[in-house]
C-alpha positions as CSV (number, residue, x, y, z in Angstrom):
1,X,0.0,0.0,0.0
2,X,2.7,2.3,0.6
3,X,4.1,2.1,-3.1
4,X,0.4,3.2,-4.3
5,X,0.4,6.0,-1.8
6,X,4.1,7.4,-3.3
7,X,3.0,6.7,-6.5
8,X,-0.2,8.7,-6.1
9,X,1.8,11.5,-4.6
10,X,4.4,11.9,-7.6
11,X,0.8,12.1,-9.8
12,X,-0.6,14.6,-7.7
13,X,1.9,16.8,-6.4
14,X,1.4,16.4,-2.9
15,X,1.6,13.9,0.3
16,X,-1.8,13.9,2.3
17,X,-0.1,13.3,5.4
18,X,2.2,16.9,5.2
19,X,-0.8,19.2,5.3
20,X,0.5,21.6,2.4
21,X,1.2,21.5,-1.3
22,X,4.7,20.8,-1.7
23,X,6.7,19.7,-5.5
24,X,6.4,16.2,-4.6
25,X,8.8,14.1,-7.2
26,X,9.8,10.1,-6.9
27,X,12.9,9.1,-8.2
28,X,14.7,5.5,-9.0
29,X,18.1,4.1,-9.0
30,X,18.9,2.4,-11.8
31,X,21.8,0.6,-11.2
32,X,20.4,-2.6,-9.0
33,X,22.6,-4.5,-6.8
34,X,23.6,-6.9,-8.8
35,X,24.6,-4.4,-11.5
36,X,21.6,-5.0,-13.9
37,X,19.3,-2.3,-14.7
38,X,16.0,-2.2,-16.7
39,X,16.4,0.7,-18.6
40,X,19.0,3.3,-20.2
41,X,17.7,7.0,-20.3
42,X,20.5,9.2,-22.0
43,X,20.4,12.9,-20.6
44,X,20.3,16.0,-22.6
45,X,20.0,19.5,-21.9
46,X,20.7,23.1,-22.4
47,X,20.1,25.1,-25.8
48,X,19.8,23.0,-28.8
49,X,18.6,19.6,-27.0
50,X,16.1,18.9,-29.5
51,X,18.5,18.6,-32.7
52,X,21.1,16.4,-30.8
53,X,18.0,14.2,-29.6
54,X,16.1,14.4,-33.2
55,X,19.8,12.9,-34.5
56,X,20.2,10.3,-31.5
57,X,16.5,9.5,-32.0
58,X,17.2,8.8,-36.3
59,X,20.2,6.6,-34.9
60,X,18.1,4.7,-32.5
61,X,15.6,4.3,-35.8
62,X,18.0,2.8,-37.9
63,X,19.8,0.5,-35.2
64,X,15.9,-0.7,-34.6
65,X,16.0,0.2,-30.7
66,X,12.8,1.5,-29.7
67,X,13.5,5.0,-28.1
68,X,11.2,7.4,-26.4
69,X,11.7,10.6,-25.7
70,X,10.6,12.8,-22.3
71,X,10.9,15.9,-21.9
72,X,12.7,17.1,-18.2
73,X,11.5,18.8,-15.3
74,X,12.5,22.3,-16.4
75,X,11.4,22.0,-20.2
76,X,14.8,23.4,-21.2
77,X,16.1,19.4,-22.2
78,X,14.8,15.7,-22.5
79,X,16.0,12.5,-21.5
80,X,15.8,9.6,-24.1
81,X,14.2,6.3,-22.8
82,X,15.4,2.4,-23.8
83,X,13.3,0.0,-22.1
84,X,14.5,-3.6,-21.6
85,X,12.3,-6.8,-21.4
86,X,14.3,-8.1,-18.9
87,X,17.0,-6.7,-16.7
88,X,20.6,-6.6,-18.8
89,X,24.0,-5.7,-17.4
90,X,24.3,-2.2,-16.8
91,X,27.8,-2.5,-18.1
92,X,25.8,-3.7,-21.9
93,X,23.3,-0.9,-21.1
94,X,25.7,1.8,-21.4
95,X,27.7,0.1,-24.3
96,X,24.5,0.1,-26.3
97,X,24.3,4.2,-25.2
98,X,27.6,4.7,-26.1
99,X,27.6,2.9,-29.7
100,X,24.3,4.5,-30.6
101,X,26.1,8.2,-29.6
102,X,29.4,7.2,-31.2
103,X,27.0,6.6,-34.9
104,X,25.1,9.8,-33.8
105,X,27.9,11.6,-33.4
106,X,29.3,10.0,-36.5
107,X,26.5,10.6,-38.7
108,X,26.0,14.4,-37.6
109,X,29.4,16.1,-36.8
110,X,28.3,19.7,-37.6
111,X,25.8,19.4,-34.6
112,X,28.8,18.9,-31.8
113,X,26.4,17.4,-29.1
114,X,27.4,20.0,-26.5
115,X,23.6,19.2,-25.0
116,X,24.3,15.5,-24.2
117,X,25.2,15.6,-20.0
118,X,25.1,11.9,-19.1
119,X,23.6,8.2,-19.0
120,X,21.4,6.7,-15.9
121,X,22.3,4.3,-14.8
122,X,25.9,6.1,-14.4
123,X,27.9,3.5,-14.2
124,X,28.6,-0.2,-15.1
125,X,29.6,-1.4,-11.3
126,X,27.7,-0.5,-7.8
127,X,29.8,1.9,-5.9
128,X,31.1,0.6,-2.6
129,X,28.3,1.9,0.3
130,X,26.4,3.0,-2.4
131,X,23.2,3.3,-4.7
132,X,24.7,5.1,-8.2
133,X,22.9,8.1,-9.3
134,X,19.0,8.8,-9.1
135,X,16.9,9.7,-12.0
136,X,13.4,11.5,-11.2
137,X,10.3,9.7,-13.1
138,X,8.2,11.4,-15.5
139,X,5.3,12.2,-14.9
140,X,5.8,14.7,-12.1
141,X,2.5,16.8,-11.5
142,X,3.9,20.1,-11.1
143,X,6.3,19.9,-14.2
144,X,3.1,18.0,-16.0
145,X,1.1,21.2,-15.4
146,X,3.6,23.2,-17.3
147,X,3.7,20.5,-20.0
148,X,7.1,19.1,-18.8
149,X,8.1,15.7,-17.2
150,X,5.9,14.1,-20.0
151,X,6.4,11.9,-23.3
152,X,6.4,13.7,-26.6
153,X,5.9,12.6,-30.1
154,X,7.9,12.9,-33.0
155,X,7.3,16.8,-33.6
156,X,8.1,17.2,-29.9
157,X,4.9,17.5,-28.8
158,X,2.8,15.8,-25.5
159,X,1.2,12.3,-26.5
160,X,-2.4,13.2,-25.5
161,X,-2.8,10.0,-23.3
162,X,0.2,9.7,-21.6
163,X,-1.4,6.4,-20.3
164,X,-2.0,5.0,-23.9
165,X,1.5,6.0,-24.8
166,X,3.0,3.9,-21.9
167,X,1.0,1.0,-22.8
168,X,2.3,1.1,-25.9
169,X,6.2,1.0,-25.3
170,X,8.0,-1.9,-26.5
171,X,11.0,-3.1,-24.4
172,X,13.9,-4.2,-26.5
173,X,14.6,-7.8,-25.1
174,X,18.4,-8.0,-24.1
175,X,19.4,-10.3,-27.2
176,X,18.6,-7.5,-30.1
């Protein structure tokens, strides 16, 4: 029951049991103990985030890895979503990120990529006494008010039914 309760609260915006509205925003780590994770999400931001993600996106296209873009909490960037079937070695999670950047990068030299920051999970190994790095979920309600923290289309704009979108999200099992 608590899960539901923290899930509802990211949705909404706000914990019923702290008596005033408050940003409210869950978070994961995806690096699990035993190094897997579950998904990659590659990290852009600043000015011209939506060419270097349109080019990472074409990439993703032609390597037939289903990619899905949301954009952050502030608007001003996006992270790019690859869901797995099944958990894969963190260490083959950021490989696949890092070929599909080095063809990007490859393919479209004149954009430089100065708005690509990082990859969640982080890193390939769990750091001693700790949990790797945390990425916040989409679907924030304060951000979502402002059209942010949500999944967008091809022309960067919000899927209508972010629900029907979700559903509709195919995980790339860990042998393609």
């Amino acid at each position: 029951m608590l899960f539901r309760s923290v899930i509802r609260n990211h949705l909404t915006g706000h914990n019923p049991d702290n008596h005033r509205q408050q940003d409210f925003t869950v978070g994961v780590y995806p690096l699990l103990p035993d190094e897997t994770c579950w998904f990659l999400a590659a990290d852009f931001d600043k000015k011209h985030w939506r060419k270097d993600v349109s080019a990472f996106l074409e990439t993703c296209k032609a390597m037939n890895i289903p990619a899905y873009v949301e954009r952050s909490r502030s608007g001003n960037g996006a992270h790019v979503w690859i869901f797995f079937s099944q958990s894969v070695f963190a260490s083959d999670a950021r490989k696949l990120g890092s070929c599909i950047l080095t063809e990007t990068m490859e393919s479209y030299p004149d954009l430089g990529f100065a708005s690509y920051d990082r990859f969640f999970p982080n890193q390939d190994t769990m750091p001693s006494g700790g949990f790797g790095n945390l990425i916040a979920l989409p679907l924030q309600h304060h951000p979502r008010q402002a059209g942010n923290s949500v999944f967008l289309d091809e022309q960067f704009e919000p899927y209508i039914d972010q629900w029907r979108f979700l559903a509709s999200v195919r995980r790339m099992p860990p042998e393609e």
